[in-house]
TIMARNU-691638 format. One record per residue: residue in three letters; z, x, y of N, C-alpha, C in turn. Coordinates in steps of 0.05 Angstrom, whole numbers, plus 5000, padded with zeros to 4 digits. Layout:
BEGIN
 type  npz  npx  npy capz capx capy  cpz  cpx  cpy
  ala    Z    X    Y    Z    X    Y    Z    X    Y
...
//
This chain:
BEGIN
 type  npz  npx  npy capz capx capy  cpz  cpx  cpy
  unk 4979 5336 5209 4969 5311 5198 4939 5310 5197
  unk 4928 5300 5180 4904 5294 5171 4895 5273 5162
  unk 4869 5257 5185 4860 5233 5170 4838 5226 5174
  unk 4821 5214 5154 4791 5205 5147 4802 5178 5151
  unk 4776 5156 5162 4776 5134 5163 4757 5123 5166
  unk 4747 5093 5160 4729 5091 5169 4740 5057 5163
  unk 4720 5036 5173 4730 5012 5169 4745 4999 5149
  unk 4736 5011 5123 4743 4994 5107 4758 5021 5079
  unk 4763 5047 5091 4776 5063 5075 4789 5082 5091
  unk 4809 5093 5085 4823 5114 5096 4841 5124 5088
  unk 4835 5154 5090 4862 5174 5073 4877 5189 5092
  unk 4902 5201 5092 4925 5204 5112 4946 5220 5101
  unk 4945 5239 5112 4956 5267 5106 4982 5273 5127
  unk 5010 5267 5116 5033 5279 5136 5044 5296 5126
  unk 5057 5322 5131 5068 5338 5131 5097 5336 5134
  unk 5112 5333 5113 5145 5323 5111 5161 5346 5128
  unk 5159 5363 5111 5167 5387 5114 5147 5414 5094
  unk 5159 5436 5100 5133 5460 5085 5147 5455 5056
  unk 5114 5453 5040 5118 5442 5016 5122 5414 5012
  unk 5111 5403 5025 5130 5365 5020 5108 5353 5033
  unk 5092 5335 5026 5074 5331 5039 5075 5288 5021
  unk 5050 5277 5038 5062 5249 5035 5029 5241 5039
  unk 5020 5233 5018 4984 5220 5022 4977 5192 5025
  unk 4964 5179 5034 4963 5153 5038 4937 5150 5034
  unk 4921 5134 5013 4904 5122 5005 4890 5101 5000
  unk 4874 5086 5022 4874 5065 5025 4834 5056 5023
  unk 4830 5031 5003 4805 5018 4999 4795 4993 5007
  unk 4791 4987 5025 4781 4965 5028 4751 4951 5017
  unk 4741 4974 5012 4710 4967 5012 4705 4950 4980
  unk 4690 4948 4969 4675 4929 4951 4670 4950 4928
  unk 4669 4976 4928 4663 5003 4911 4685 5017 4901
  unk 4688 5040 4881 4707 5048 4887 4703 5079 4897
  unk 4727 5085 4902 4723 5115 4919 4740 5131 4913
  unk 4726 5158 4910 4741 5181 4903 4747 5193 4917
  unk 4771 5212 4911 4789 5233 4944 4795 5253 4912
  unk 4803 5271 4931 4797 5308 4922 4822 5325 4941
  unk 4839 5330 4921 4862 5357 4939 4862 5371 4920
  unk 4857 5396 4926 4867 5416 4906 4902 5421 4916
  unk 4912 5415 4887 4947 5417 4884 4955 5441 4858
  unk 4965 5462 4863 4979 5482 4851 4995 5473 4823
  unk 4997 5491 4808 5021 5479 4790 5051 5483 4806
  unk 5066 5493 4821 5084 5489 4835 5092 5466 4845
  unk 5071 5442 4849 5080 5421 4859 5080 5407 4842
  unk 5102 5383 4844 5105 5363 4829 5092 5340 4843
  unk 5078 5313 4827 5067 5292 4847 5088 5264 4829
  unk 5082 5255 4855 5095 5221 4848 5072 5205 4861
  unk 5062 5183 4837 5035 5167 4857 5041 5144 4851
  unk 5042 5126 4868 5051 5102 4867 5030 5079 4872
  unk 5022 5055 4864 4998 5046 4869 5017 5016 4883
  unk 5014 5009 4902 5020 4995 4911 5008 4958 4913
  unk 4977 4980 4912 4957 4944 4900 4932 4959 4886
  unk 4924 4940 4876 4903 4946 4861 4894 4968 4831
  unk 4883 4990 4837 4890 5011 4815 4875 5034 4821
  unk 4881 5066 4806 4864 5091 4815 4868 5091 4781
  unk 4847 5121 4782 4842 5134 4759 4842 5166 4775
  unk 4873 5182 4762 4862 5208 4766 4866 5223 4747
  unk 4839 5241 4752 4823 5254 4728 4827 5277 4729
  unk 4825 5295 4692 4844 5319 4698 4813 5329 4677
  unk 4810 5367 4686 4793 5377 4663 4767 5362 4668
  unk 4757 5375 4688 4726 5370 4697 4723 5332 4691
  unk 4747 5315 4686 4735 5293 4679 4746 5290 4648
  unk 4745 5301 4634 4747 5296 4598 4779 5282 4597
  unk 4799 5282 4623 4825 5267 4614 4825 5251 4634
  unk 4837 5231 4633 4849 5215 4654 4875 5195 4654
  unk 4891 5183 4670 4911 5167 4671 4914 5148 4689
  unk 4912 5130 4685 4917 5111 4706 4946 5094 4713
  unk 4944 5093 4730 4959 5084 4753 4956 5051 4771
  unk 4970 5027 4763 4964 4998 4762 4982 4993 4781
  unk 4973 4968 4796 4991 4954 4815 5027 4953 4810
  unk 5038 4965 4831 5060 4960 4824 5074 4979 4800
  unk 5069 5003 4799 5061 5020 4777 5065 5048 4787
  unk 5084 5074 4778 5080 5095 4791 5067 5117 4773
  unk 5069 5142 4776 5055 5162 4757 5068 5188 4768
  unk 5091 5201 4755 5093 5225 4758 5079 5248 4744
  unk 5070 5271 4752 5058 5287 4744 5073 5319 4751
  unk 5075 5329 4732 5083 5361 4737 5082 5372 4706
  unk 5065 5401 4715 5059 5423 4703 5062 5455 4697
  unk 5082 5464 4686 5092 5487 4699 5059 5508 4695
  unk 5056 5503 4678 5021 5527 4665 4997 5523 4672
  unk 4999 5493 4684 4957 5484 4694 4976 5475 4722
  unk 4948 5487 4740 4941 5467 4769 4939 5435 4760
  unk 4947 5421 4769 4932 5395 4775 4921 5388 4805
  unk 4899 5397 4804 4881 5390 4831 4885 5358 4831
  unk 4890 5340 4852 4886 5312 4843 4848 5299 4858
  unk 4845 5292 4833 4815 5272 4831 4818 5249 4835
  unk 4818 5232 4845 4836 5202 4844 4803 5184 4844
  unk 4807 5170 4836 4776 5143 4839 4801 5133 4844
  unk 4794 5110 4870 4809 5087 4877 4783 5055 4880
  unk 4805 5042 4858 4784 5021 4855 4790 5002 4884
  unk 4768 4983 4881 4765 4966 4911 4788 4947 4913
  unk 4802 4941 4933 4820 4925 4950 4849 4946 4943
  unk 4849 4970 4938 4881 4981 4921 4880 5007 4950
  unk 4914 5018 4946 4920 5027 4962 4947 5041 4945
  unk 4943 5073 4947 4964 5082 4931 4980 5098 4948
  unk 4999 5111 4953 5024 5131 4969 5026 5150 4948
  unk 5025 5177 4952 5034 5199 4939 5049 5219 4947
  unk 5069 5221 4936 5090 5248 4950 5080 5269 4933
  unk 5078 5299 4949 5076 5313 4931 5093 5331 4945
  unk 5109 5360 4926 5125 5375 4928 5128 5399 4912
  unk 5140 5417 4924 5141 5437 4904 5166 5435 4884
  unk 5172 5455 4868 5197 5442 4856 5217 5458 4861
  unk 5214 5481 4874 5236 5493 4902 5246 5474 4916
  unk 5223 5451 4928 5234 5434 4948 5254 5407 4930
  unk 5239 5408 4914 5245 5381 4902 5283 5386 4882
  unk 5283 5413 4879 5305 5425 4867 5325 5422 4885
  unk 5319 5427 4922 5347 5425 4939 5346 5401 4942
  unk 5334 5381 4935 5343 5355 4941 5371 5332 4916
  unk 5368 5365 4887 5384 5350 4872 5399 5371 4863
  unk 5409 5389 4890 5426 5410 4866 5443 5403 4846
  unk 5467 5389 4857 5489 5386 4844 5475 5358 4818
  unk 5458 5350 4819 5455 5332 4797 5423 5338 4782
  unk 5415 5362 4779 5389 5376 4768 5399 5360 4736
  unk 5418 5351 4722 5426 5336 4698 5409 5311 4696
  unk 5417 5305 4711 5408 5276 4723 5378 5270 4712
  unk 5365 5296 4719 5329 5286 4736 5323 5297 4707
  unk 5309 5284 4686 5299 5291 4659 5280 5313 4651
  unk 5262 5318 4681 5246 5341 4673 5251 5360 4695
  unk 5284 5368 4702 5287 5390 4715 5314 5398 4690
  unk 5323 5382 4661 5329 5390 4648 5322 5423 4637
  unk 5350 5435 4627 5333 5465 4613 5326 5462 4589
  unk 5311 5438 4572 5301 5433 4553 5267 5430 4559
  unk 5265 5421 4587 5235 5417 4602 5224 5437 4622
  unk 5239 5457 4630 5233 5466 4654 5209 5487 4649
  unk 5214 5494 4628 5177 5504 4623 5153 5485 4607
  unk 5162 5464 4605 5139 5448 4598 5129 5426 4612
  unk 5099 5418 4611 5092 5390 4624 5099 5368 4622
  unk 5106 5350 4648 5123 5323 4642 5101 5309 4653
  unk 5100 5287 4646 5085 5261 4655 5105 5233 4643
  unk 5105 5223 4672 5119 5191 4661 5111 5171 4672
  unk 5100 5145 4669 5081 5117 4679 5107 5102 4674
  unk 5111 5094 4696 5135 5068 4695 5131 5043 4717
  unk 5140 5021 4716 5132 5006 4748 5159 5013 4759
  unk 5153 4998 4783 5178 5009 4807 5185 4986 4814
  unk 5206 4989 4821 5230 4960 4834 5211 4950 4853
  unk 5219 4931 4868 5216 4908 4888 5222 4923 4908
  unk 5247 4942 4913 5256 4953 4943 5233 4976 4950
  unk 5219 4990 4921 5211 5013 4927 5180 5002 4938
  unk 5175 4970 4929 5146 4963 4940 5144 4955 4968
  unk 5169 4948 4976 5177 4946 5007 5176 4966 5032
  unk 5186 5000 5011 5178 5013 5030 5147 5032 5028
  unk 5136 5022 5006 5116 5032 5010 5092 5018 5027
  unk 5100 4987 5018 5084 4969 5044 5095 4987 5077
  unk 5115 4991 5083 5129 5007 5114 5114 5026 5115
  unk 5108 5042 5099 5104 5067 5099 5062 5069 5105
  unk 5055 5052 5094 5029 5039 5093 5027 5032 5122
  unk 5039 5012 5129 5031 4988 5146 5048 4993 5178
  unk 5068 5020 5168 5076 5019 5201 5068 5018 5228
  unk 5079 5010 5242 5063 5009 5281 5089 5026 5299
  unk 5083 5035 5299 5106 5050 5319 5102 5068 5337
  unk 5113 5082 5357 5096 5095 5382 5093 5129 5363
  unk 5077 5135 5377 5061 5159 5360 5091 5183 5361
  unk 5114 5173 5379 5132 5202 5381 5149 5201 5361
  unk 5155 5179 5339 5173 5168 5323 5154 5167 5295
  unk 5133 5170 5293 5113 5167 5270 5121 5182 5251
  unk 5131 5206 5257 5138 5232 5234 5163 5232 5221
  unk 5188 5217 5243 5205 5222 5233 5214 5194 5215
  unk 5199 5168 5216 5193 5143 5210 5187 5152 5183
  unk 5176 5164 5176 5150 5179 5149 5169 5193 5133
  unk 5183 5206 5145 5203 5223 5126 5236 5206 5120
  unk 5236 5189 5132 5262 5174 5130 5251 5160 5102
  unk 5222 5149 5106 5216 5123 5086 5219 5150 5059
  unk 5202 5172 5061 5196 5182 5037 5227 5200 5027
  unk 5237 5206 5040 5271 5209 5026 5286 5190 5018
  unk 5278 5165 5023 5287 5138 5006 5274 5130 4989
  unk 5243 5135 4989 5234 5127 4969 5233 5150 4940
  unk 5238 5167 4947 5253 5190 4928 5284 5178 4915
  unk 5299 5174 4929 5325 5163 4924 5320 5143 4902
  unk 5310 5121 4914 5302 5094 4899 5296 5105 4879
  unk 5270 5117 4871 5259 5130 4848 5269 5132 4824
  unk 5295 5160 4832 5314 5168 4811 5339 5145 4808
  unk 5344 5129 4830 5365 5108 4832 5362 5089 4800
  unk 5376 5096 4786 5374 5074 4753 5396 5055 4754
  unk 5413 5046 4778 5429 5033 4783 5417 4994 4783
  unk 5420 4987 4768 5417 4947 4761 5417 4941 4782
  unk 5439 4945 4799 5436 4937 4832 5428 4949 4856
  unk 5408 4968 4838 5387 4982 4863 5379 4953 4888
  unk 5364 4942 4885 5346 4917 4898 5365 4917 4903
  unk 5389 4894 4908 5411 4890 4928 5424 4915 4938
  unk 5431 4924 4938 5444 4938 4959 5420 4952 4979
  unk 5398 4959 4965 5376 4970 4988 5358 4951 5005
  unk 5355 4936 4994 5341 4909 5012 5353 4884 5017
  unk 5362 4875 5036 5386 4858 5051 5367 4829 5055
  unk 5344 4830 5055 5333 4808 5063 5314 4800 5037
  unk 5309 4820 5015 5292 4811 4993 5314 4818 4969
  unk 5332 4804 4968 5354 4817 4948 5342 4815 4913
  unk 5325 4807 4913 5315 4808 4883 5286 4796 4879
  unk 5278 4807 4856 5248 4803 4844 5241 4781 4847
  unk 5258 4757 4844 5250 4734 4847 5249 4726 4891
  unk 5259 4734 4898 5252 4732 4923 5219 4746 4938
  unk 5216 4766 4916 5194 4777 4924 5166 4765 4913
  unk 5178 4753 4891 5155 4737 4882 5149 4715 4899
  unk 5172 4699 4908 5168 4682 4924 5151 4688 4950
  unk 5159 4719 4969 5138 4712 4986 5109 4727 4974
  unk 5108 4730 4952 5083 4738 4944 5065 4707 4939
  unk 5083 4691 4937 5076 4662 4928 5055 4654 4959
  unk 5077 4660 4974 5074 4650 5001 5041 4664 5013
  unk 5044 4695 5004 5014 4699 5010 4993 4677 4997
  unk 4996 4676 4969 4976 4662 4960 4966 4634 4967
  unk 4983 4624 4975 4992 4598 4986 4979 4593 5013
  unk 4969 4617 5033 4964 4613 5059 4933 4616 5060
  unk 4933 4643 5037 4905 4646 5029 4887 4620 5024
  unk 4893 4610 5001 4883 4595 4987 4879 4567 5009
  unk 4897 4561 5018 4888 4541 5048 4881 4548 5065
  unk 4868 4572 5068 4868 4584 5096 4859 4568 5124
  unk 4841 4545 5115 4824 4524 5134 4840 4517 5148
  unk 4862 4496 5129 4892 4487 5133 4916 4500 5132
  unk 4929 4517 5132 4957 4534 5120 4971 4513 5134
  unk 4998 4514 5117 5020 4504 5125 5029 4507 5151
  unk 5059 4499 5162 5067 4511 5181 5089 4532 5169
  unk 5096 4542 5184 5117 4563 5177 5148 4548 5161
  unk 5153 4532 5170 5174 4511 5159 5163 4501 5130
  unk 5152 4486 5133 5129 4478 5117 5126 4510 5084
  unk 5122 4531 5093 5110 4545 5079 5137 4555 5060
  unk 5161 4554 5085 5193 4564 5070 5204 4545 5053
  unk 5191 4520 5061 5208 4498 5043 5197 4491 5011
  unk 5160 4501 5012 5152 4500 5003 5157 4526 4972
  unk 5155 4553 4985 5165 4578 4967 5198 4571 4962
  unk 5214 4563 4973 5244 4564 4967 5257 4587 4985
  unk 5250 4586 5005 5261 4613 5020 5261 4603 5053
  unk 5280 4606 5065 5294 4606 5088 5275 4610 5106
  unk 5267 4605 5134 5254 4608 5149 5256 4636 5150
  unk 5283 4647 5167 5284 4677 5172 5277 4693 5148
  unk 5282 4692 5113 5273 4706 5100 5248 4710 5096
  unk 5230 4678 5096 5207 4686 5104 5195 4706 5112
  unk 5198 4696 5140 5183 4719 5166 5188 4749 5166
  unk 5221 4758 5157 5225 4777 5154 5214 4798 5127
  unk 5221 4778 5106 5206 4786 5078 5177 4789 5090
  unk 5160 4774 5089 5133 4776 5091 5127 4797 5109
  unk 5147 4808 5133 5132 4827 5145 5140 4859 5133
  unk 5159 4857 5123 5164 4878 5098 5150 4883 5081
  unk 5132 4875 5065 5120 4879 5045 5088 4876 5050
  unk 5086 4865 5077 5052 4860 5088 5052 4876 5103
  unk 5073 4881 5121 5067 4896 5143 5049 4871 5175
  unk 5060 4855 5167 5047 4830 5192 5063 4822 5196
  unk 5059 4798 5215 5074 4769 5210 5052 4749 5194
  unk 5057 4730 5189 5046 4713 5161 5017 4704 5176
  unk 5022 4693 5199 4992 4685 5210 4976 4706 5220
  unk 4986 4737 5227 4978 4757 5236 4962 4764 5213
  unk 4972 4760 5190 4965 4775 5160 4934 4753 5154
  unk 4941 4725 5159 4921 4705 5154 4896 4705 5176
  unk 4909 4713 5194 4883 4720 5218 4863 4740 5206
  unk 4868 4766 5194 4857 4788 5188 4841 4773 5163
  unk 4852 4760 5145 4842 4758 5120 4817 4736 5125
  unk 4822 4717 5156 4797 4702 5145 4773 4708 5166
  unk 4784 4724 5187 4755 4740 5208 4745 4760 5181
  unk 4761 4768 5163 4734 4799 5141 4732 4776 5120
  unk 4739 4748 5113 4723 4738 5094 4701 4714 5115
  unk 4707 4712 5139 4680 4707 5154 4670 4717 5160
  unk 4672 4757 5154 4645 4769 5166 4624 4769 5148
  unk 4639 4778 5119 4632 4777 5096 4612 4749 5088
  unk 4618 4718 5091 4600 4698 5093 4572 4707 5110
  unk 4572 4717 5137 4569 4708 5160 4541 4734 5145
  unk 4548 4757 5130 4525 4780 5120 4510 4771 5096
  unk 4518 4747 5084 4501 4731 5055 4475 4725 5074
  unk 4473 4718 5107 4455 4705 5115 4446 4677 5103
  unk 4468 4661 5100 4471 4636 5079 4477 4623 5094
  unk 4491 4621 5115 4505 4600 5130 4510 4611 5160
  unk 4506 4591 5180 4497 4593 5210 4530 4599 5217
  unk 4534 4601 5249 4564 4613 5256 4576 4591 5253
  unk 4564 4564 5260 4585 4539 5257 4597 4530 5231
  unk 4581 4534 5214 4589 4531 5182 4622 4562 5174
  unk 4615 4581 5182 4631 4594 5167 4659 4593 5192
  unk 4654 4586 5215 4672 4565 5228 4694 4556 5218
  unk 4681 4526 5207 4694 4514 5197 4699 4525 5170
  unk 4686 4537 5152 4710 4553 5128 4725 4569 5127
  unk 4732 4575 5157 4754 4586 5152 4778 4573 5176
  unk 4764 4554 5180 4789 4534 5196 4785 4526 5222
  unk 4757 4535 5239 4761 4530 5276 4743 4514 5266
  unk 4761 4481 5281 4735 4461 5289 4712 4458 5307
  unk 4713 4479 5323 4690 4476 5343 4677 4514 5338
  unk 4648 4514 5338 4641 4543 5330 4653 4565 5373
  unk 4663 4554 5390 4674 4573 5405 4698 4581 5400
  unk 4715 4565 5378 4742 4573 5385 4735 4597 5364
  unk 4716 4595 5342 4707 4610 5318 4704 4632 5332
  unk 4683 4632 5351 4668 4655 5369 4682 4675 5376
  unk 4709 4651 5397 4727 4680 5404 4747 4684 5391
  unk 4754 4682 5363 4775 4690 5346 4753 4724 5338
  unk 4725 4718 5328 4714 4734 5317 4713 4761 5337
  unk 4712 4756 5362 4706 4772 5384 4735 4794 5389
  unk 4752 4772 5383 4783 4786 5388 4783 4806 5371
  unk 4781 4798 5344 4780 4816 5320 4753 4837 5316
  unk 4730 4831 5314 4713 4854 5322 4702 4864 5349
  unk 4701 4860 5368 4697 4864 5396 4669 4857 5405
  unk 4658 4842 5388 4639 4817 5385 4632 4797 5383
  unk 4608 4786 5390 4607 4763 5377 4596 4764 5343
  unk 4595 4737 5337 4583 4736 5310 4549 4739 5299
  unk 4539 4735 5327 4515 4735 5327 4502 4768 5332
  unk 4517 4772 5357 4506 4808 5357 4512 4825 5329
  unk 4538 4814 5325 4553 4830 5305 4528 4835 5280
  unk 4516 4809 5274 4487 4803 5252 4467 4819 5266
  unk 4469 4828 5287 4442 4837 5297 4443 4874 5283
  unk 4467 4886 5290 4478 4902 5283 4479 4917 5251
  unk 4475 4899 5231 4462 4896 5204 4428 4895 5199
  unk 4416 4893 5216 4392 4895 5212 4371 4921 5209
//
């Protein structure tokens, strides 16, 4: 395993099995940022953008394809390498499986029919296909993103998600979403707690209560909590904590407004309770933290 990080970006390299490998690409920052693997023609890639968007670039730059929220991108070449170039634009976060097609061949012997570019009408030519992806497959790529688990279960956690999210993939079954996700049984449930993000955001001073927030989207308390931590990887106030300590650090670096002001915009009536929310979350205060920028 292999990983770069730094506050607000990070890339993540697991090892499935030999030949099978699983990338994780993640932007937080305000720019966008480019990542670099040289990949063989032997391997096939699947890139999945989960939020936001990349651009990867083929031929020193002269081609490119992009890849949109919610959006995947298969790639395979039997005659050119595709090294992958990726620009990842700011707030987006993409998952890529990549494989050889040795590996990717024992995963479909008996149905190589099935899979369109392991056809013997394709098998010596380049395939490329841009499609979006179900609701179940955005679920596990939020898991696969966002997991917490003790470091001895991490690998085999990684390979469970990415042999289902292979499944899902080729799965052209209408009732993929229900039968694979028990608690988000359809698009419209996922919109709903996508609703629910926006909804907590957008009040963040005030958010609802949790009752309050289910009655409000149309969704059950337990689907709530459970939905939302599926697809965020939090719990709902865990997710709202994070979002408004980096849009009060972010105020707090305009040098526009004192600690009591960005305080209160993002919801603590008194600037201590502000202080030590900020402290929990950066291991600071708000004030050294400004000293630290200078």
């Amino acid at each position: 395993m292999e990983v770069k990080n730094n506050a607000q970006r990070s890339y993540n390299e697991v090892l499935i099995e030999d030949g099978f490998y699983v990338l994780k690409f993640q932007n937080e920052q305000d720019l966008n940022v480019g990542y670099s693997r040289e990949i063989n023609k032997k391997f096939i890639q699947f890139h999945f953008c989960l939020k936001g968007k990349g651009t990867f670039s083929f031929n020193q730059g002269t081609y490119s394809l992009n890849v949109t929220e919610e959006n995947s991108l298969l790639l395979y070449n039997t005659q050119l390498d595709l090294p992958l170039n990726l620009k990842l634009a700011p707030k987006s976060s993409i998952v890529s499986v990549v494989m050889t097609l040795r590996k990717f061949h024992s995963l479909f012997t008996a149905e190589a029919d099935y899979i369109p570019f392991l056809s013997t009408d394709n098998k010596e030519k380049k395939y490329y296909a841009q499609e979006p992806f179900s609701p179940s497959i955005a679920v596990i790529l939020s898991q696969i993103i966002n997991y917490n688990l003790h470091p001895s279960i991490k690998a085999l956690y990684i390979k469970g998600k990415i042999y289902e999210l292979i499944a899902l993939y080729f799965n052209r079954s209408p009732n993929a979403d229900i039968e694979q996700c028990p608690y988000l049984a359809d698009e419209e449930n996922v919109k709903k707690i996508k609703l629910a993000k926006e909804i907590i955001l957008d009040r963040m001073a005030e958010p609802p209560t949790l009752p309050e927030l289910a009655s409000e989207i149309g969704l059950s308390l337990k689907r709530l909590k459970e939905g939302f931590k599926q697809i965020y990887g939090d719990t709902v106030y865990g997710f709202l904590f994070d979002h408004k300590m980096e849009y009060a650090r972010k105020m707090l670096e305009t040098g526009q407004f004192n600690v009591n002001e960005v305080g209160l915009k993002v919801g603590y009536s008194t600037a201590s309770h502000f202080i030590s929310a900020f402290k929990k979350k950066y291991s600071t205060t708000p004030k050294k933290y400004l000293t630290t920028l200078i």
